[in-house]
N, C-alpha and C positions, 0 to 999 in steps of 0.2 A: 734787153730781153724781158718779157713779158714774165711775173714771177708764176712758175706754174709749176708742177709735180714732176717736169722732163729737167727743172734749170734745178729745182732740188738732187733728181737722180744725176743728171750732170755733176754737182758739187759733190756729193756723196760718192762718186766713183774717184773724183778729183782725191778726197781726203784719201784715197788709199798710198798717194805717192806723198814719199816727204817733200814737204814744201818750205823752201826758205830761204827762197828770194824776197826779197825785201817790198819791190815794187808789188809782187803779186801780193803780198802778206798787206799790201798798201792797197788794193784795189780793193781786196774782202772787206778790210775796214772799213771802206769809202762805200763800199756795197751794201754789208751790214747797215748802217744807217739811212741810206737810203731806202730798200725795199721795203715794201710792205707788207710781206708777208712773214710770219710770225715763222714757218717753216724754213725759210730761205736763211733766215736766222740762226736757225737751230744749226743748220747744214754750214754753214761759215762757222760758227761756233764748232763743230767737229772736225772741222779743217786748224783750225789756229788751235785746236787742244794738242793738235800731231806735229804744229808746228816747230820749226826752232825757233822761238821769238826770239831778239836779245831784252838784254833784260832793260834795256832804257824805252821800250816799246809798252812797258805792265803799266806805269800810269795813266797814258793816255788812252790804251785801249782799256782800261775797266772804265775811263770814264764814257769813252766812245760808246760801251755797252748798256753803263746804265743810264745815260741819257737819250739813248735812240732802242730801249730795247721794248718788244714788243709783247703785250701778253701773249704765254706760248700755249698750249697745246697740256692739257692733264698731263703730269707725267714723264713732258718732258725738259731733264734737269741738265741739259746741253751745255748752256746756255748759265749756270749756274758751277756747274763744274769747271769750267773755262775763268769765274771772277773767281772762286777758288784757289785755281792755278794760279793763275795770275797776283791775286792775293797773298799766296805764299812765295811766289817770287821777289815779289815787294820786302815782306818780312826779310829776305835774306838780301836784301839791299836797301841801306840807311841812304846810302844817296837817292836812292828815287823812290822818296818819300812825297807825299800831299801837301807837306807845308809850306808854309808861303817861303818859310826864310831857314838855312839850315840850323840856324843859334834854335828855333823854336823845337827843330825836330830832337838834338841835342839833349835839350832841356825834358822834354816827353820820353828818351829814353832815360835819363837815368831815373824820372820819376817812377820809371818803370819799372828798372832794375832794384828799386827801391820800397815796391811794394803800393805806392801811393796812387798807380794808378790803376 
């Protein structure tokens, strides 16, 4: 589908059902980064803020976002509230953390708990 102001309202009627199934929540993602348009963006972004993610889904999809995300639109902070979420879901889970090795993530918190970092 052609990204246009109908496949926006499409998505934006879609975010009002809860979504969470895995494969769909799998397609947005796949969509997300593909489309071109900065709106169609935003509207996937309002669907996955409602979603049930689980939580082994938060690192790869904040990276999915800031690597395919598009300048948006004045204003709007969709899209921004979603790395948020997601960001604090991460905090509440040490296992799906960014580091390459978990001795490294380990080490980072207790430098943490320690005031050093």
């Amino acid at each position: 589908m052609e990204p246009s102001e109908a496949q926006v309202r499409a998505l934006e009627a879609f975010a009002r059902h809860s979504v969470s199934d895995d494969e769909i929540l799998d397609m947005l993602a796949a969509l997300f980064s593909t489309t071109p348009s900065a709106s169609v963006q935003a509207a996937i972004a309002g669907i996955l803020l409602r979603a049930d993610l689980p939580m082994t889904s938060s690192p790869t999809l904040v990276q999915n976002l800031l690597a395919n995300r598009l300048p948006a639109a004045a204003g709007d902070n969709t899209i921004d509230a979603l790395l948020r979420s997601a960001g604090s879901e991460l905090s509440r889970a040490p296992d799906a953390c960014f580091c390459p090795s978990r001795a490294r993530h380990r080490l980072h918190a207790a430098l943490s708990d320690r005031g050093r970092l």
